[in-house]
C-alpha positions as CSV (number, residue, x, y, z in Angstrom):
1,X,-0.6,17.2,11.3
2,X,-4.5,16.0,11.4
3,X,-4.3,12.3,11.8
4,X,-6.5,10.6,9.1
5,X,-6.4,7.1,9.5
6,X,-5.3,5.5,12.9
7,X,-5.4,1.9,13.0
8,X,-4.4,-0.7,16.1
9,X,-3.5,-4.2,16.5
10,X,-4.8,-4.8,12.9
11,X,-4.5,-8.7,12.2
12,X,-5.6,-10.8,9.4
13,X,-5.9,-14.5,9.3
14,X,-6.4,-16.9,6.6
15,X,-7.9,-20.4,7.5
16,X,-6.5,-23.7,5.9
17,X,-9.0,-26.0,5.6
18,X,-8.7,-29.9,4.7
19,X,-10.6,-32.7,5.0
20,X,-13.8,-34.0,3.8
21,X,-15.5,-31.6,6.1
22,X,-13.6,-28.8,5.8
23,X,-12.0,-28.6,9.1
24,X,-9.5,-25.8,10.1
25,X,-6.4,-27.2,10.4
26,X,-4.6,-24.2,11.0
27,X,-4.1,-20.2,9.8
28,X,-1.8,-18.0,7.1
29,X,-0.8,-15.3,9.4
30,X,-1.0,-12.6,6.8
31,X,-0.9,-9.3,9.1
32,X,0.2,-9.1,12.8
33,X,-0.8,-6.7,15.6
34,X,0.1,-3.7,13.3
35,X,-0.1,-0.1,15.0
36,X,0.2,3.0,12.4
37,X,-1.3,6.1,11.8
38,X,-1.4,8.1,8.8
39,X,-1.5,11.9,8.8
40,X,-3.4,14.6,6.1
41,X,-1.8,15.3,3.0
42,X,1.2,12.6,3.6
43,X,2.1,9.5,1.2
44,X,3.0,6.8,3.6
45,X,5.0,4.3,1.7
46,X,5.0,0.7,2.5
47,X,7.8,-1.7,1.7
48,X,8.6,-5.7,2.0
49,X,9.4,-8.7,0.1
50,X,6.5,-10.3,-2.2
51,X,3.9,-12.1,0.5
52,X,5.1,-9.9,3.4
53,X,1.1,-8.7,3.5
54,X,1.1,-5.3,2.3
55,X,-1.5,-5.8,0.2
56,X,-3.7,-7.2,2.2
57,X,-2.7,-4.3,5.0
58,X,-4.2,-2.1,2.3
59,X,-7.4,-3.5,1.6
60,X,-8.1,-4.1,5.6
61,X,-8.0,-0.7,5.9
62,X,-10.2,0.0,2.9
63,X,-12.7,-2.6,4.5
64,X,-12.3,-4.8,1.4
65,X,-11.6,-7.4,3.6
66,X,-12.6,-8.3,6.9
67,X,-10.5,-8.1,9.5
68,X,-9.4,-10.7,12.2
69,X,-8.4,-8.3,15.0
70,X,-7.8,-4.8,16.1
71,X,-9.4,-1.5,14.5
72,X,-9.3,0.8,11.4
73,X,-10.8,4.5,11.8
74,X,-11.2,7.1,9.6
75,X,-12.0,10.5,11.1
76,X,-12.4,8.6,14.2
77,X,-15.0,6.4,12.8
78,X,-14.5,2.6,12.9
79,X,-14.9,0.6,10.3
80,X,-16.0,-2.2,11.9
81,X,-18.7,-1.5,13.6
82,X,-20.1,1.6,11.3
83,X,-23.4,0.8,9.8
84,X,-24.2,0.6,6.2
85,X,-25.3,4.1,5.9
86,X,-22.0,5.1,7.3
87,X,-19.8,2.5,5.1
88,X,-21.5,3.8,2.2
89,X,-20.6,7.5,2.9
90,X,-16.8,6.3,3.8
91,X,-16.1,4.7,0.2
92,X,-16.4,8.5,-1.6
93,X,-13.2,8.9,0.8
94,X,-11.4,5.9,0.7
95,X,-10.5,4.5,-2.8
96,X,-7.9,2.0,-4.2
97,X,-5.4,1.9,-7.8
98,X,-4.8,-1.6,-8.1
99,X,-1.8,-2.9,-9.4
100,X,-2.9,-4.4,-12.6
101,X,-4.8,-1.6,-15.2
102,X,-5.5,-4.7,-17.3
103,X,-7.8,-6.8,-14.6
104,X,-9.1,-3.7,-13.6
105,X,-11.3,-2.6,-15.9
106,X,-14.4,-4.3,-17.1
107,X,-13.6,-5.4,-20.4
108,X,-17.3,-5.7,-21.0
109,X,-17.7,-1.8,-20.6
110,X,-16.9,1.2,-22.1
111,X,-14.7,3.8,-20.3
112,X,-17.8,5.9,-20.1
113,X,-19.6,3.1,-18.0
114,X,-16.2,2.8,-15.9
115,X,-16.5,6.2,-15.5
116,X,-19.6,7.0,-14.3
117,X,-20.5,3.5,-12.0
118,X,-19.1,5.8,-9.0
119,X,-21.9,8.3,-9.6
120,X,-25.0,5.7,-10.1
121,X,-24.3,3.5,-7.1
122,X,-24.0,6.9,-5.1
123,X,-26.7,8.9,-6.8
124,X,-24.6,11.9,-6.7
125,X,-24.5,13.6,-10.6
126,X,-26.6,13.0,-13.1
127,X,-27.0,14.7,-16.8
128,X,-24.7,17.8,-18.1
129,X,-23.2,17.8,-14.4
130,X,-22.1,14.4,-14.5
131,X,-21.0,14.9,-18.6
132,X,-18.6,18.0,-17.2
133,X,-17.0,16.0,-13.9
134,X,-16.3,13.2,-16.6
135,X,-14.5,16.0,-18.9
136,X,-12.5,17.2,-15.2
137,X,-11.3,13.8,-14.8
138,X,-10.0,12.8,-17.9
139,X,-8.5,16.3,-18.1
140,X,-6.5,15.7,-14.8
141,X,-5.0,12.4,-15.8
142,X,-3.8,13.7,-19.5
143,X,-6.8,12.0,-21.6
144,X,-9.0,13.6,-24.1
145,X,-13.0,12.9,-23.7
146,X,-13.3,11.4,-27.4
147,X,-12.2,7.8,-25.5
148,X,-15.2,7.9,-23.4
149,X,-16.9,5.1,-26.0
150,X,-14.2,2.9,-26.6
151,X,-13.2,-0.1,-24.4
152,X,-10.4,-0.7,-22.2
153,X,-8.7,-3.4,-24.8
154,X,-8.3,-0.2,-27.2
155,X,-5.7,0.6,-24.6
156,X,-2.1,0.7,-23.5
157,X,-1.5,-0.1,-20.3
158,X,-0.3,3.6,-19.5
159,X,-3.1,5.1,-20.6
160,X,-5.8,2.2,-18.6
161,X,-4.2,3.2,-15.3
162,X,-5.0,6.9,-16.0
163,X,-8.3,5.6,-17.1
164,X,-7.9,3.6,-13.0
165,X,-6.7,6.9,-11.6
166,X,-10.0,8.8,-12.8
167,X,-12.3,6.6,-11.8
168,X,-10.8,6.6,-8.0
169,X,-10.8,10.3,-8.0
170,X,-14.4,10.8,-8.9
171,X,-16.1,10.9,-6.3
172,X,-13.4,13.4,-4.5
173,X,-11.8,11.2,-2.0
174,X,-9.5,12.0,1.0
175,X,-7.3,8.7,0.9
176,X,-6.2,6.9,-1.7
177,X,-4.3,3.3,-1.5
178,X,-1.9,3.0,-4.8
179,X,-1.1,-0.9,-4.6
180,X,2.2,-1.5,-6.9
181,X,0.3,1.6,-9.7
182,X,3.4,1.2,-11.8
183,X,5.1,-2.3,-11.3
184,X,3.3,-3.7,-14.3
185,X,4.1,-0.5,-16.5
186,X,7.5,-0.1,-18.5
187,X,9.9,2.3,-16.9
188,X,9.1,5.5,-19.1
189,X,5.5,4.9,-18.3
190,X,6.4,4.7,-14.5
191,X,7.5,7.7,-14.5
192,X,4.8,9.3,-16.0
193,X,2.3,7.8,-13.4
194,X,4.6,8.8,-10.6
195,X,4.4,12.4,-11.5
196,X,0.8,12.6,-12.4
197,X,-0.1,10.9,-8.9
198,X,2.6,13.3,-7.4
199,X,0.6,16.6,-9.2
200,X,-2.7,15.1,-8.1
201,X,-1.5,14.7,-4.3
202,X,-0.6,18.8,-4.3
203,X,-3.5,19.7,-6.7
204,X,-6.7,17.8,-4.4
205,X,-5.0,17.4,-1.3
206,X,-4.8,13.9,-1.2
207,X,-3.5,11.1,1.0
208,X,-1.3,7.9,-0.2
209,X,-1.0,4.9,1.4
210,X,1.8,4.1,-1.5
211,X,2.6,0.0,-1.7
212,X,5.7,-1.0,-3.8
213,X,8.7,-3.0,-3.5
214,X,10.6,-0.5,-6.0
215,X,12.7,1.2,-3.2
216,X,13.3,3.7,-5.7
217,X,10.5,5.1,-6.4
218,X,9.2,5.2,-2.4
219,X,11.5,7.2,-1.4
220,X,11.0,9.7,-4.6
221,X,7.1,9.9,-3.4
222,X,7.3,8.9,0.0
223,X,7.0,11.1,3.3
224,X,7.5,8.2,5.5
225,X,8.2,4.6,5.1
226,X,7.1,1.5,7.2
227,X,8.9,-1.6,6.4
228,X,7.0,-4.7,6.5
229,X,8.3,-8.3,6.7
230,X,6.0,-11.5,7.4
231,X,3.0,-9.6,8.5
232,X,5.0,-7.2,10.7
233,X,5.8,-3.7,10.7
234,X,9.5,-3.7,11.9
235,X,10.7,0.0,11.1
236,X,8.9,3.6,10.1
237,X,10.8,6.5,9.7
238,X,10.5,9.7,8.0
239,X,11.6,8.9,4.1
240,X,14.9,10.6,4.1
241,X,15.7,9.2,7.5
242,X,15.4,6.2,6.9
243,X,17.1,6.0,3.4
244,X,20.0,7.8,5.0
245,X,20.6,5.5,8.6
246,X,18.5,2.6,8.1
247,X,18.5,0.7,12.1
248,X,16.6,-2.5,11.3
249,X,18.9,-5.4,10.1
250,X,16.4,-6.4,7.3
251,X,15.9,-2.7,6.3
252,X,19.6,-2.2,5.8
253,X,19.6,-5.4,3.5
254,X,16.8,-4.2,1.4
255,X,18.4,-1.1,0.8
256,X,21.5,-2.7,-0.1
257,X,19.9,-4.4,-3.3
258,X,19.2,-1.2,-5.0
259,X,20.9,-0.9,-8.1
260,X,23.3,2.1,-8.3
261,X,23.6,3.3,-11.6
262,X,27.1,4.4,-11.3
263,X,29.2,0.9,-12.0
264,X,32.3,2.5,-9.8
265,X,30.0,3.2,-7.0
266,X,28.5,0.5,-7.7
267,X,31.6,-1.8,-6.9
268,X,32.2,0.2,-3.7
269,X,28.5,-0.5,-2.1
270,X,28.5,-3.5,-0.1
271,X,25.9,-6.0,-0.5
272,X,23.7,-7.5,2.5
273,X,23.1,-11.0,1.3
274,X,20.5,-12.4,3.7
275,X,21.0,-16.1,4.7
276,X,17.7,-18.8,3.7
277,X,14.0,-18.1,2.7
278,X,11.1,-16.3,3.8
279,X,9.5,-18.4,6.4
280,X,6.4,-19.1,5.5
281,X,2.9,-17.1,7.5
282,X,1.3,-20.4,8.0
283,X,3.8,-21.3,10.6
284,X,5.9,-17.7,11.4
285,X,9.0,-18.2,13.8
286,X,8.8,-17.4,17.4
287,X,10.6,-14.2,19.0
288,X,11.2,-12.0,16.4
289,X,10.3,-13.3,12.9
290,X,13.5,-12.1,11.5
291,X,16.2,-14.0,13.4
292,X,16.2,-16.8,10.8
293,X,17.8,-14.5,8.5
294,X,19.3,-12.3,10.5
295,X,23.3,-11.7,10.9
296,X,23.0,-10.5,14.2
297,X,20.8,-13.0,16.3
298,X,21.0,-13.1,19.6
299,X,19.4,-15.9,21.9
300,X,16.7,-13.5,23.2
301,X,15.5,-12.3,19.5
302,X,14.8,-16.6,18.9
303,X,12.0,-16.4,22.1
304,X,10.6,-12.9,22.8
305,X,8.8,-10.6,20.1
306,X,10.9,-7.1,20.3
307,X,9.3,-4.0,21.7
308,X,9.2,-1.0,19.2
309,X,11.8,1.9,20.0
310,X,12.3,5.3,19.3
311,X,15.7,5.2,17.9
312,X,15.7,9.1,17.4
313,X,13.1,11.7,16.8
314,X,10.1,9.5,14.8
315,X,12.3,6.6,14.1
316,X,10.9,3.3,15.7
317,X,12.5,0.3,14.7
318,X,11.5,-3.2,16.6
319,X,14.8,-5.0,17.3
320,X,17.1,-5.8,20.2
321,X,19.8,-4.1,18.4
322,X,18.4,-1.1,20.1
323,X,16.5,-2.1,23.1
């Protein structure tokens, strides 16, 4: 498969700041030395507790924020140090859904003017053109083109993400990161979304970089999954893989917490619960940042970081349980 995106040692950092002059006191260690690559026409799925940095993984890689370390390309193009010109031309590839259809509209605007921003700031349609790719989109995502003067508070939230999912694909983009598209829509909406974004991904081609902590619903869109915790990537595997024979201690507790809608299965799964809280990023454990949690520490996981492994064929988990 053609690689897409291939980023290395990506790291963010936060500062903390106190003090009547504003001194750095220290750092929020959102993202650490992550490695990943993400192939053509795949939706990469990426998991975690709330505050393990997926989001801000996603908007590294978009460029919507700056990075502290390491480098995202696109086509072999950095991001970093691409010029303006070049940045410009990038953003009709790389767009983003954003988790809340309600903060992501303009309230100020009509759908129209939603709609169309993408064309003005890249002076690409204009006139009956632009009037007929506006009539495409809304006819990809299920809407009819008599809402194109009303505003977004005329909405349900259902029908603002389509409104979202448009606008990201009007200027035809290659990648697409969906952060949490359906974790603030009820369940029969969900749904909905999930299959639209799954006819879109066949229909244009498209690449997902899909960010959710329903388990569920990654592995029904997922080809792979990387599973993050404080900042880390600590397992990727192909979606049914790692569903099936999870390896990582934390992955196999995630997966345990999935409901089972069958109450007598449900009796006979057994149930990881994992011992004390998410350290914080601010001040991350040494060695591996899971042996605070984790039922099977040993004394080398409390003082040296684990080296990923290839458990079997495209399964790389980073823990000692292995290596």
């Amino acid at each position: 498969m053609k690689k897409l995106i291939e980023i290395k040692g990506l790291s963010k950092e936060f500062p903390i700041k106190k003090g009547f002059f504003n001194r750095q006191v220290g750092a929020v260690h959102a993202v650490n030395n992550i490695n990943l690559d993400i192939y053509a026409g795949e939706t990469l799925g990426l998991v975690g507790e709330s505050g393990c940095g997926k989001s801000t993984t996603g908007r590294c890689i978009l460029g919507l924020t700056d990075i502290t370390k390491g480098t995202v390309k696109i086509d072999n193009i950095e991001l970093s140090s691409a010029d303006s010109k070049t940045i410009k031309n990038l953003r009709k590839r790389m767009q983003i859904i954003f988790q809340n259809p309600y903060s992501s509209l303009n309230p100020r605007m009509s759908i129209l003017d939603s709609l169309r921003e993408p064309f003005i700031i890249h002076k690409t349609l204009r006139g009956k053109a632009l009037n007929q790719r506006l009539s495409e989109l809304l006819e990809m995502v299920g809407l009819s083109t008599n809402i194109l003067s009303r505003y977004p508070h005329e909405f349900s939230g259902g029908q603002r993400q389509r409104i979202v999912i448009a606008r990201a694909l009007a200027l035809n983009p290659d990648f697409i990161v969906a952060d949490e598209p359906v974790s603030s829509l009820d369940v029969s909406i969900q749904a909905q979304i999930i299959n639209l974004l799954e006819d879109l991904k066949k229909q244009l081609g498209l690449t997902y970089l899909f960010i959710s902590h329903d388990l569920s619903v990654v592995r029904f869109v997922s080809d792979r999954v990387a599973v993050m915790y404080l900042g880390e990537i600590i397992e990727l595997a192909p979606a049914n893989l790692l569903f099936d024979s999870p390896k990582h201690p934390y992955t196999q507790a995630l997966l345990s917490a999935i409901p089972v809608p069958d109450p007598d299965a449900s009796k006979k799964e057994k149930r990881i619960l994992l011992e004390g809280d998410l350290p914080s990023p601010a001040n991350p454990p040494s060695g591996c940042k899971f042996h605070t949690r984790c039922l099977h520490v040993m004394d080398i996981c409390k003082n040296h970081p684990p080296i990923q492994t290839e458990t079997e064929k495209d399964h790389f988990v980073n823990c000692y349980l292995y290596n």
